[in-house]
DSSP file (Angstrom, degrees, kcal/mol; ACC not computed):
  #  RESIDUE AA STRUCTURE BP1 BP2  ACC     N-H-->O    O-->H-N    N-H-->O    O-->H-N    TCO  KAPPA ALPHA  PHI   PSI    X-CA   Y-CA   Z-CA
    1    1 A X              0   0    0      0, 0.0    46,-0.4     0, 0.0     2,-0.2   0.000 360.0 360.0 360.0 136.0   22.9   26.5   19.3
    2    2 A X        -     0   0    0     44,-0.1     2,-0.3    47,-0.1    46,-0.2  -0.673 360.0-137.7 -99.1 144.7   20.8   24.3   16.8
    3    3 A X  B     -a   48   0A   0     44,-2.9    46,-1.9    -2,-0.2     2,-0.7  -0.601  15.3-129.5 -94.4 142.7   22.1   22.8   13.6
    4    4 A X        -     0   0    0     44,-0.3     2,-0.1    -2,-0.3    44,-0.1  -0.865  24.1-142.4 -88.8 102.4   19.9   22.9   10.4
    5    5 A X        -     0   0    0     -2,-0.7    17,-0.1     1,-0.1    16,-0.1  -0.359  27.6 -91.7 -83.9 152.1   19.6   19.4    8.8
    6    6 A X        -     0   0    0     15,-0.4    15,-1.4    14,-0.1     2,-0.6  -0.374  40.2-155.3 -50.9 128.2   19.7   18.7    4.6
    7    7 A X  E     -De  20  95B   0     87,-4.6    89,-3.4    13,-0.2    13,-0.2  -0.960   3.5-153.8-120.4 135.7   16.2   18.8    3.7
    8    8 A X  E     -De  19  96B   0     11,-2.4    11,-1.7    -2,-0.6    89,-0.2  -0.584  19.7-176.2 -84.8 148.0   15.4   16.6    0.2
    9    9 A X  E     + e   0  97B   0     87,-0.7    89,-0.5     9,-0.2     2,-0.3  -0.689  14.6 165.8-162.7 142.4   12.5   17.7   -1.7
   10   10 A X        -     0   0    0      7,-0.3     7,-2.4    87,-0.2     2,-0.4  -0.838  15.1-146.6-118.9 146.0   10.6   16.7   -4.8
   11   11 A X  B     -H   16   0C   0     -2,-0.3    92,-0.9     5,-0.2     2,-0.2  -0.895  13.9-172.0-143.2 160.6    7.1   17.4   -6.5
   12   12 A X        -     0   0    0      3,-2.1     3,-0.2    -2,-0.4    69,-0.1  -0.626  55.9 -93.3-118.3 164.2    4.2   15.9   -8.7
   13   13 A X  S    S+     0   0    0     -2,-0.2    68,-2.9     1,-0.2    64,-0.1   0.564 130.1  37.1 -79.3  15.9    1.6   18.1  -10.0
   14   14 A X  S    S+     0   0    0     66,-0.2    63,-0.8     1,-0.1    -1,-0.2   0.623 119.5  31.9-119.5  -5.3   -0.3   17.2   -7.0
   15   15 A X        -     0   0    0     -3,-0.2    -3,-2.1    66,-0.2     2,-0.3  -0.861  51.3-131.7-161.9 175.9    2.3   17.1   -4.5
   16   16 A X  B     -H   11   0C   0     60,-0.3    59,-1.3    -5,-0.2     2,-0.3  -0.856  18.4-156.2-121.8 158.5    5.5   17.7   -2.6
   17   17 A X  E     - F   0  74B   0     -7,-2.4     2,-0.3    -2,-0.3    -7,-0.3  -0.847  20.3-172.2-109.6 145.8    7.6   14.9   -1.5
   18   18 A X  E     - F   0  73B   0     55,-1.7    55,-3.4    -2,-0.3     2,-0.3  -0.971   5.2-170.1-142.8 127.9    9.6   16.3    1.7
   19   19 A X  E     -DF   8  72B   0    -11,-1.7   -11,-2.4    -2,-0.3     2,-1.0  -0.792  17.9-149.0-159.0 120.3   12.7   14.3    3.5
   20   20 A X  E     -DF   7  71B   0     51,-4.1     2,-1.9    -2,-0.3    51,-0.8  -0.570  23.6-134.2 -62.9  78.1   14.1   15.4    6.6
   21   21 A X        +     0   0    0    -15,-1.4   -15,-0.4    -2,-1.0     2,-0.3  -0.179  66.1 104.8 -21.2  58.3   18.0   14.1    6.2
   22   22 A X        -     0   0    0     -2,-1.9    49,-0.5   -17,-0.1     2,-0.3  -0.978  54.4-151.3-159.8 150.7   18.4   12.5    9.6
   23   23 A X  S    S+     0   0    0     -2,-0.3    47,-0.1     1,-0.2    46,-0.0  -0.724  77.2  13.1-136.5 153.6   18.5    9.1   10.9
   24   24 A X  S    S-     0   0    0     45,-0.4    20,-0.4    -2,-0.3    -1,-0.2   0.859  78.1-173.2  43.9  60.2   17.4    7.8   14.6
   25   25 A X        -     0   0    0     -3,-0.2     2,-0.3    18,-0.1    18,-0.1  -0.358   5.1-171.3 -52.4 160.9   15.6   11.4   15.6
   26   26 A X        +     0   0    0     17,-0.1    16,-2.5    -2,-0.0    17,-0.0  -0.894  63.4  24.1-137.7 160.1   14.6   11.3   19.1
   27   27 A X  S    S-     0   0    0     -2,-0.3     2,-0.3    14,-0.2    16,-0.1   0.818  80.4-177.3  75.9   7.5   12.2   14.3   20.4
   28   28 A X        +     0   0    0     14,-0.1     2,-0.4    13,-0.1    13,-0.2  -0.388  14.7 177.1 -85.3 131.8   10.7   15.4   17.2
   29   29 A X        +     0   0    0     11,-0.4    11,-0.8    -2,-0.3     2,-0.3  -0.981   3.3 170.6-123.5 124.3    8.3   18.2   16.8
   30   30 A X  E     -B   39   0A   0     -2,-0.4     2,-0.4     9,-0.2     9,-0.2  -0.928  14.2-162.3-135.9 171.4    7.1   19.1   13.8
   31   31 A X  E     -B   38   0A   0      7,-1.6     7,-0.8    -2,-0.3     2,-0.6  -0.910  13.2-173.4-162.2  95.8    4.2   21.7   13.2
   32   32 A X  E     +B   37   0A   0     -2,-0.4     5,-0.2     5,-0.2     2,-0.2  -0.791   9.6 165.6-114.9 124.2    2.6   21.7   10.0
   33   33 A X        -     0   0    0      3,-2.2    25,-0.1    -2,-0.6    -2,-0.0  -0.633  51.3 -93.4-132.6-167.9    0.2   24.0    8.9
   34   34 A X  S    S+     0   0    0     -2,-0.2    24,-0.7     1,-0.1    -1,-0.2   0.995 122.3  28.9-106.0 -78.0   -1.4   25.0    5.2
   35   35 A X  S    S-     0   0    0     22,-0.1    19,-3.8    18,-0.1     2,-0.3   0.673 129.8  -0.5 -64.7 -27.0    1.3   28.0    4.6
   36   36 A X  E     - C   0  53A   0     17,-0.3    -3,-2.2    -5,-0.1     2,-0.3  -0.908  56.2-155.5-172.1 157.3    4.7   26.9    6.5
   37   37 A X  E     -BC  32  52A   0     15,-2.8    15,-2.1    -2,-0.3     2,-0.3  -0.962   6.3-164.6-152.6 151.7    6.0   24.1    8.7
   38   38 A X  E     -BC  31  51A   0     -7,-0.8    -7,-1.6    -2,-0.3     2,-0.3  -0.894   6.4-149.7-148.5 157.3    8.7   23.8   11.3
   39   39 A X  E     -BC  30  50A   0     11,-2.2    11,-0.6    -2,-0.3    -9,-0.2  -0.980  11.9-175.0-160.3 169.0   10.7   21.0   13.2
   40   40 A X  E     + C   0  49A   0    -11,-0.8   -11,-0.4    -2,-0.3     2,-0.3  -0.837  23.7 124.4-164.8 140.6   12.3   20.1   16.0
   41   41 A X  E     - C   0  48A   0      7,-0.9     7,-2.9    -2,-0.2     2,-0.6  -0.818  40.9-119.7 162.7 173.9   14.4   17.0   17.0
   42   42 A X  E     - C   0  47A   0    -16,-2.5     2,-0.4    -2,-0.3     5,-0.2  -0.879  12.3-176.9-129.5 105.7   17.6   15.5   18.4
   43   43 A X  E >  S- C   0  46A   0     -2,-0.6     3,-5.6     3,-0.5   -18,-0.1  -0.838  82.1 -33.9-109.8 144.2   20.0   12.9   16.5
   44   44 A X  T 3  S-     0   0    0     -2,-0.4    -2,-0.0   -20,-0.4   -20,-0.0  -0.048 123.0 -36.8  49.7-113.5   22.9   12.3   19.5
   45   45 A X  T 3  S+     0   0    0      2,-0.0     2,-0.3     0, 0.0    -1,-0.3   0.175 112.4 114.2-132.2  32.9   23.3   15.5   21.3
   46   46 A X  E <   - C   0  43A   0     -3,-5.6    -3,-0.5   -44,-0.0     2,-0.4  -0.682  58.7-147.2 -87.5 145.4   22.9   17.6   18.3
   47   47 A X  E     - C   0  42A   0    -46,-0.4   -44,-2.9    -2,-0.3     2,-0.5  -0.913  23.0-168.5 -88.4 130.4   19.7   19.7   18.4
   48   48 A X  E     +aC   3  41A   0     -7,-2.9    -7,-0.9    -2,-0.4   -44,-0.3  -0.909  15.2 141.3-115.6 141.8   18.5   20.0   14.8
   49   49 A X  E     + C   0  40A   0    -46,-1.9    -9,-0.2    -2,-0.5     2,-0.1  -0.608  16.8 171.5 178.1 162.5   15.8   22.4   13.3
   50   50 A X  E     - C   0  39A   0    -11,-0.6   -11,-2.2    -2,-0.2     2,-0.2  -0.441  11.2-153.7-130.0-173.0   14.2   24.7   10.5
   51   51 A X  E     + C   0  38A   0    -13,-0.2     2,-0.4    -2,-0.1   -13,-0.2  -0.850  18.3 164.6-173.5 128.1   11.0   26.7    9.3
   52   52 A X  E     - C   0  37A   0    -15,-2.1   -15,-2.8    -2,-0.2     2,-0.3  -0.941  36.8-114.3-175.1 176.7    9.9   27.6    6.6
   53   53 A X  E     - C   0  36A   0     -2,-0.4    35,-1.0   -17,-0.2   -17,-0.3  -0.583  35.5-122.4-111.9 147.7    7.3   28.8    4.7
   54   54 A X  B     -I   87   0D   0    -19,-3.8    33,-0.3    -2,-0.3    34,-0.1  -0.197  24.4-124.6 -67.3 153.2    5.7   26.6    1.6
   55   55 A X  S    S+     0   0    0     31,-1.3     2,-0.3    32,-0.3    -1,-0.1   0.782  94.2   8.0 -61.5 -17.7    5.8   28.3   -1.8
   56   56 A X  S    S-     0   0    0     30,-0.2    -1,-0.2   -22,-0.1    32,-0.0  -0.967 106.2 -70.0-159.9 160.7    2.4   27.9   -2.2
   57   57 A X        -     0   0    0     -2,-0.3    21,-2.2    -3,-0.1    22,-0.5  -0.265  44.6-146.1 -72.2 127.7   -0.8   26.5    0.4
   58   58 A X        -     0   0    0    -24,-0.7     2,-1.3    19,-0.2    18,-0.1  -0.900  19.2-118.1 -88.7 129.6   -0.7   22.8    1.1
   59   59 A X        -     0   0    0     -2,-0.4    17,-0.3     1,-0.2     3,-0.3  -0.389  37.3-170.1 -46.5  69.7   -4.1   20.6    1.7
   60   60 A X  S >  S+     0   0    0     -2,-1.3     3,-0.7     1,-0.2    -1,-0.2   0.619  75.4  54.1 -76.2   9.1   -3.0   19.8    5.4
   61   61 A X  T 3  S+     0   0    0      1,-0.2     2,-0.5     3,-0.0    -1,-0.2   0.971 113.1  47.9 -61.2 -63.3   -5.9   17.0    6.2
   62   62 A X  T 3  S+     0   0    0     -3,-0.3     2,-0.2    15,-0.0    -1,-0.2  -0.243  97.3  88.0-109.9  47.3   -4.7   15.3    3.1
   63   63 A X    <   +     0   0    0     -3,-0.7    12,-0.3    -2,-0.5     2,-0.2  -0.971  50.3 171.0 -81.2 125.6   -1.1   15.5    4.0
   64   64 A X        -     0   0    0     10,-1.1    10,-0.5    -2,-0.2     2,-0.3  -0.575  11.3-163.2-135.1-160.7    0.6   12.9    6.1
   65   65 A X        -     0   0    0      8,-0.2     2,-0.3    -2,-0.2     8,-0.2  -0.938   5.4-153.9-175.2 175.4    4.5   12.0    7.1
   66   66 A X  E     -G   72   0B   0      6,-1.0     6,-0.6    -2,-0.3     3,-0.1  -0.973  12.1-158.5-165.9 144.7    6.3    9.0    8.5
   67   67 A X  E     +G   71   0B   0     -2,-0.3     4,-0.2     4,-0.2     6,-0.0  -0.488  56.4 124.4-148.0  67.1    9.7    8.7   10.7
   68   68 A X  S    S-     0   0    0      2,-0.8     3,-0.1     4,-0.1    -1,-0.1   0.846  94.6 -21.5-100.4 -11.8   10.1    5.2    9.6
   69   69 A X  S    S-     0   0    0      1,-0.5   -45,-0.4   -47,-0.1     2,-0.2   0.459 140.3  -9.6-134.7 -94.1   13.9    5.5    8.1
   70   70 A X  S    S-     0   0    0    -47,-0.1     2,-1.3   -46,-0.1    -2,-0.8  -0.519  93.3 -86.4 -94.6 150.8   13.9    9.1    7.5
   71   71 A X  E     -FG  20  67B   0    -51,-0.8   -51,-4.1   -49,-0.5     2,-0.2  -0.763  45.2-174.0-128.6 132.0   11.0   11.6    7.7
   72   72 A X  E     -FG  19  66B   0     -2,-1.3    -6,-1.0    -6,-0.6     2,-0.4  -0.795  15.9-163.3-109.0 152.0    9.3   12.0    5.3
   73   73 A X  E     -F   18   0B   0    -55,-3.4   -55,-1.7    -2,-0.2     2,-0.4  -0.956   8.0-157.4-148.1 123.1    6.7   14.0    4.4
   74   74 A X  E     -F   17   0B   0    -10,-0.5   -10,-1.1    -2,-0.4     2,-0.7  -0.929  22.1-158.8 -96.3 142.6    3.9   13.9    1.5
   75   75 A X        -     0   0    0    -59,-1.3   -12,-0.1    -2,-0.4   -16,-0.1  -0.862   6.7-141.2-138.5  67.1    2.6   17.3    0.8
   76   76 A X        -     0   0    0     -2,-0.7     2,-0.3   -17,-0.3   -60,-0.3  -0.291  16.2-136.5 -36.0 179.6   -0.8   17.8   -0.9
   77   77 A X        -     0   0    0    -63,-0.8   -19,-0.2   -62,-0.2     3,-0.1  -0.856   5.0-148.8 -74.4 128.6   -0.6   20.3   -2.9
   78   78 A X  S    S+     0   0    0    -21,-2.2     2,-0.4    -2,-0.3   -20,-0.1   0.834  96.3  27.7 -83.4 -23.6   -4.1   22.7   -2.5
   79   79 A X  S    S-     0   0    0    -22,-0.5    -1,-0.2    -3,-0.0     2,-0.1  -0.992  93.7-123.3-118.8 138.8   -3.8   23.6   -6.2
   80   80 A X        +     0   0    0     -2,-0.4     2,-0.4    -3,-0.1   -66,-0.2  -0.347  62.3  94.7 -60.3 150.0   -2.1   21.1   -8.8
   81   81 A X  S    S-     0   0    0    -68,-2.9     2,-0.3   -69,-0.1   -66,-0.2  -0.989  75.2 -43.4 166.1-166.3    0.9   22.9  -10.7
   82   82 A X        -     0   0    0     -2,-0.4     2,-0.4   -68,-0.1   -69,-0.0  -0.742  37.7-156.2 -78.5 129.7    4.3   23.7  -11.0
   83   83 A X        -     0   0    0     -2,-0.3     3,-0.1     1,-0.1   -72,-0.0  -0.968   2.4-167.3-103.5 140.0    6.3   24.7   -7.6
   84   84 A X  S    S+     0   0    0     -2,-0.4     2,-0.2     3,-0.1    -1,-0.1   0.428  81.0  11.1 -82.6  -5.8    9.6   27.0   -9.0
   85   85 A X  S    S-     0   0    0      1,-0.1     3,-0.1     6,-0.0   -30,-0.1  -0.678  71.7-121.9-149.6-154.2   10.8   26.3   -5.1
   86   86 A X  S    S+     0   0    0      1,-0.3   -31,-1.3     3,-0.2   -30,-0.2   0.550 100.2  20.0-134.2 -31.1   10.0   24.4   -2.4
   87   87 A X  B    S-I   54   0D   0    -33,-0.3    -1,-0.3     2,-0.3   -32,-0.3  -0.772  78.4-109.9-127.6 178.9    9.5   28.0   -0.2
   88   88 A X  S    S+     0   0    0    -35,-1.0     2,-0.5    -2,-0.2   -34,-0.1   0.794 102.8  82.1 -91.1 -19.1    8.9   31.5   -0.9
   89   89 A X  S    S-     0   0    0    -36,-0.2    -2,-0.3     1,-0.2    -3,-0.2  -0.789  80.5-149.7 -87.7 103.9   12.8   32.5    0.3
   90   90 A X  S    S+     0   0    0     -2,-0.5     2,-1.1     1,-0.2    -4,-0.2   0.946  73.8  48.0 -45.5 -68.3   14.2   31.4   -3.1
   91   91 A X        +     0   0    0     -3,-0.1     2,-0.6    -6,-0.1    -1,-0.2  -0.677  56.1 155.9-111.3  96.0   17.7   30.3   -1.8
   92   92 A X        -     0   0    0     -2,-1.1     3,-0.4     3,-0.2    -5,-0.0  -0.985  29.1-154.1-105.7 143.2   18.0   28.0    1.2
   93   93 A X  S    S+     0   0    0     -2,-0.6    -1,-0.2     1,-0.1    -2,-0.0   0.862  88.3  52.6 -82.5 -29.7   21.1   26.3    1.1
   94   94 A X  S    S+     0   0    0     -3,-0.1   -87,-4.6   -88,-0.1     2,-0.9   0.394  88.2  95.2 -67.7   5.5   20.1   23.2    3.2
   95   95 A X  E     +e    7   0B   0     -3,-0.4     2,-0.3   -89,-0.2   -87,-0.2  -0.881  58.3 178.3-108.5 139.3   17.3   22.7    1.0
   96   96 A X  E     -e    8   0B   0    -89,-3.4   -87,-0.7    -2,-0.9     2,-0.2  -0.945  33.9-113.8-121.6 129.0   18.1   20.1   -1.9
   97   97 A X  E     -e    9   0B   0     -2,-0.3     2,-0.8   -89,-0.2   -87,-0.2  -0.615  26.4-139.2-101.8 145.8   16.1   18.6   -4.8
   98   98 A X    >>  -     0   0    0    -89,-0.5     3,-4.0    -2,-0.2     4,-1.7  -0.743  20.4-173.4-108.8  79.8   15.7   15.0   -4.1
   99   99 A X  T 34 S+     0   0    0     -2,-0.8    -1,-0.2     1,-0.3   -89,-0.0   0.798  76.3  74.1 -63.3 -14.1   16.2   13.4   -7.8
  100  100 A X  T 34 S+     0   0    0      1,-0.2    -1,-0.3    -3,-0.1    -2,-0.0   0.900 111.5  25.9 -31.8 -37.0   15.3   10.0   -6.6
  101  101 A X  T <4 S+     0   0    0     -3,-4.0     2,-0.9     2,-0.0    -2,-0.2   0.449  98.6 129.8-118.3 -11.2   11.7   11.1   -6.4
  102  102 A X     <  +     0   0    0     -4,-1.7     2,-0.3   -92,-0.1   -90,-0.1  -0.376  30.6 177.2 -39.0  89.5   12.0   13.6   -8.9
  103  103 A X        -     0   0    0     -2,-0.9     2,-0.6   -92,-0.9    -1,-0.1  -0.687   6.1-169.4-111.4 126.5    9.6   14.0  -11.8
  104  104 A X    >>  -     0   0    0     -2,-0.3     3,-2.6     1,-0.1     4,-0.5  -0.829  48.8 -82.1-133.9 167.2    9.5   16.5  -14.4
  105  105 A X  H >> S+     0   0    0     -2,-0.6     3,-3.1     1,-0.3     4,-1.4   0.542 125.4  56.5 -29.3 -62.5    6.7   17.5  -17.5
  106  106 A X  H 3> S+     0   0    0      1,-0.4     4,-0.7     2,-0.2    -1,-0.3   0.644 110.9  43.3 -45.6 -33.0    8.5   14.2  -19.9
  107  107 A X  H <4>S+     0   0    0     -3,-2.6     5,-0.9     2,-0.2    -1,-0.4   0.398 108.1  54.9 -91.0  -7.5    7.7   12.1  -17.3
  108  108 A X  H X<5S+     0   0    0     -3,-3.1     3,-0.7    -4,-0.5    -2,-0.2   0.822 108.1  47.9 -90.2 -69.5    4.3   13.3  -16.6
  109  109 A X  H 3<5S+     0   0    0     -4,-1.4    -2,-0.2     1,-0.2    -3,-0.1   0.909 112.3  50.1 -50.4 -29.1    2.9   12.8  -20.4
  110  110 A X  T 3<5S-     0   0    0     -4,-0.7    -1,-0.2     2,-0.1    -2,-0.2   0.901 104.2-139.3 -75.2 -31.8    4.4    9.1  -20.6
  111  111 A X  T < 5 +     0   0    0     -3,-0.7     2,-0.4     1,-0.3    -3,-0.2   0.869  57.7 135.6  70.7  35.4    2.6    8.5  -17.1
  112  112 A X      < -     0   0    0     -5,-0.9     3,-0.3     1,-0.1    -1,-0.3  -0.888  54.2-155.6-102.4 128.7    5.8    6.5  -16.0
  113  113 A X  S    S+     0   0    0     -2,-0.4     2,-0.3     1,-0.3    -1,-0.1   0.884  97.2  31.4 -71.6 -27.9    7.2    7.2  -12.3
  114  114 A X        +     0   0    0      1,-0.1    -1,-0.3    -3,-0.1   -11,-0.0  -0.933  58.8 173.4-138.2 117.8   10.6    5.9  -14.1
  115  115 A X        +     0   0    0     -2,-0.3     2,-0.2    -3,-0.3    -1,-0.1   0.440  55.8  95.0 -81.9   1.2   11.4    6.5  -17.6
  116  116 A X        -     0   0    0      2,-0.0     2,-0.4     3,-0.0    -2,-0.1  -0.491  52.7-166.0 -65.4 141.0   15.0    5.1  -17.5
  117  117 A X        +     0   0    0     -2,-0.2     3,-0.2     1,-0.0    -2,-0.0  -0.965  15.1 169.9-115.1 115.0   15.4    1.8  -18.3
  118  118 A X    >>  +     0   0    0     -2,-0.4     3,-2.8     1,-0.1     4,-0.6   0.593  36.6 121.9-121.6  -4.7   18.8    1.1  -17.1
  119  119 A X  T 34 S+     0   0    0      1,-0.3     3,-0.2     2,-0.1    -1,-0.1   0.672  82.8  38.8 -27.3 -46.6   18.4   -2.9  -17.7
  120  120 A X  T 34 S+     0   0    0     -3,-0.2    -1,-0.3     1,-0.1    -2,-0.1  -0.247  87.1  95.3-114.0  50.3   21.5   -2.8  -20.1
  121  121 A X  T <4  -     0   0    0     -3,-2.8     2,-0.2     1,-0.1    -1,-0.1   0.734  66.8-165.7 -88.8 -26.3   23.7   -0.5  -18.4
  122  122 A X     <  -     0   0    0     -4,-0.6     2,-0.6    -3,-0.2    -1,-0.1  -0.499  37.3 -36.6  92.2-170.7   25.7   -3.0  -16.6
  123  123 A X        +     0   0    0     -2,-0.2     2,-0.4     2,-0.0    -1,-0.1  -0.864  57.6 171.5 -89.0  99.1   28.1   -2.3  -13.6
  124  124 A X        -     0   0    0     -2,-0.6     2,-0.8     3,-0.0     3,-0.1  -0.813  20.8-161.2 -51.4 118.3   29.7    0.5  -14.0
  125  125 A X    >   -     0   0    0     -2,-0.4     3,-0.7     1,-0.1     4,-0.1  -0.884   8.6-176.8-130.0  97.1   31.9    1.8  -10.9
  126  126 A X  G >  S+     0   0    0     -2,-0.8     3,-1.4     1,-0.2    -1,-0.1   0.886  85.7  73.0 -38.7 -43.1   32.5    5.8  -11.7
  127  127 A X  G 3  S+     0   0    0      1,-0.2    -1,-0.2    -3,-0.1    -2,-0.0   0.656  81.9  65.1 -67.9 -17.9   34.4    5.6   -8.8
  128  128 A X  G <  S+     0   0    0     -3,-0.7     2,-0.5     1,-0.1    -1,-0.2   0.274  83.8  90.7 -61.8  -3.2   37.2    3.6  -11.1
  129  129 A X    <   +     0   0    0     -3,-1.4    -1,-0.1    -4,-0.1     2,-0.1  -0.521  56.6 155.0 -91.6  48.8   37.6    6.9  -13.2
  130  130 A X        -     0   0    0     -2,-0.5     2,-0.6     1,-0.1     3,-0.3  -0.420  53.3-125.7-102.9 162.0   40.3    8.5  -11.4
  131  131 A X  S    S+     0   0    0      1,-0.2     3,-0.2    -2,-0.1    -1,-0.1  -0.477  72.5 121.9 -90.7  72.1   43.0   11.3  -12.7
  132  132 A X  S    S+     0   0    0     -2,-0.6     2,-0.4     1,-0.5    -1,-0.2   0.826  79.5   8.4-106.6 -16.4   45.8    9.0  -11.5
  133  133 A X  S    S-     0   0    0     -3,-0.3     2,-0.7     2,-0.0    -1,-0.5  -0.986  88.6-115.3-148.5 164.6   47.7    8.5  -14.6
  134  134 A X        -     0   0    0     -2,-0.4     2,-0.5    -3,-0.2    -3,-0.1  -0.855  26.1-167.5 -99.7 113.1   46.8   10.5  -17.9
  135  135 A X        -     0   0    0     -2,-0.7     2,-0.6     4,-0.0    -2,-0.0  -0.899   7.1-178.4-130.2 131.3   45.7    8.6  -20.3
  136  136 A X    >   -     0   0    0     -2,-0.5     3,-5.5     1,-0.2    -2,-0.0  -0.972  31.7-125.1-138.1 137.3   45.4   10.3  -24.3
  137  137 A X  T 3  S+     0   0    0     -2,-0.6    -1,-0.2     1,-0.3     4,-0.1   0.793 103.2  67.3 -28.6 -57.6   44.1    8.3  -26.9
  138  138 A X  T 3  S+     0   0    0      2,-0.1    -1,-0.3     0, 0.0     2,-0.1   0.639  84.6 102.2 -67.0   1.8   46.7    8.4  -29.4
  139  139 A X  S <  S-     0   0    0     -3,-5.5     2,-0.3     1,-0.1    -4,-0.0  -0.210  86.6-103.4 -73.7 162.7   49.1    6.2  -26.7
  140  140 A X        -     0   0    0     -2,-0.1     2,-0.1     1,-0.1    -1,-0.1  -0.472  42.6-108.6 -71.4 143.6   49.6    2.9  -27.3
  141  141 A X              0   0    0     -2,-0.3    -1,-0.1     1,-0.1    -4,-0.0  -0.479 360.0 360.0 -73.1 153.0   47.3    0.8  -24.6
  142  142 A X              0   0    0     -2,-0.1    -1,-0.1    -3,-0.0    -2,-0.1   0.415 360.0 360.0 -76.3 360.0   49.4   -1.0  -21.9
């Protein structure tokens, strides 16, 4: 039985960004066509793959992909727009929006890939936020 790997995905109005969640693939077949694409591939002695069909027709000449890290896959778009999904089956649960690459209409009128500035956030470690003692304002600090 084959496993279904996290697939990341992200869009432009011109494009899809696509990234296969899987590290040191061996075996990979993938089969990319205008409407739908499928893949194939083997991390250890898992067998891993999906299908599915695009929400809307991709420009596949002027598509390409890469399995230098991850694979990844840019995704012409045949019309510029909006995607509301990444396929036409609304709800996959292995499919995930990849905010790294994520861009959305605010970030498109400024023409910035990153509107954050984060220069003066500092280090901040979230991970220091724990419920381990209860802590309410009006106590005195320790």
């Amino acid at each position: 039985m084959s496993l279904t790997p996290d697939v990341l995905w992200a869009q432009r109005p011109d494009a899809v960004y696509l990234t296969i969640d899987l590290k040191e693939v061996q075996d990979i077949k993938v089969n990319l066509d205008a409407e739908k694409m499928s893949f194939l591939g083997k991390v250890g002695g898992s067998l891993y793959e999906f299908s599915l069909d695009f929400f809307a027709p991709i420009a596949k000449d002027e598509s390409k992909w890469s399995t230098k890290r991850l694979i990844e896959f840019y995704l012409k778009k045949e019309t510029e727009g909006s995607w509301t999904s990444l396929s036409k089956v609304k709800k996959l649960p292995w499919v995930k929006v990849d905010w790294k690459r994520w861009q959305d209409s605010d970030d498109e009128d400024e023409g910035k890939q990153n509107a954050w500035n984060l220069d003066g956030l500092g280090d901040m470690n979230f991970g220091d936020m724990g419920a381990e003692e209860e802590y309410d304002s009006d106590d005195e600090a320790p």
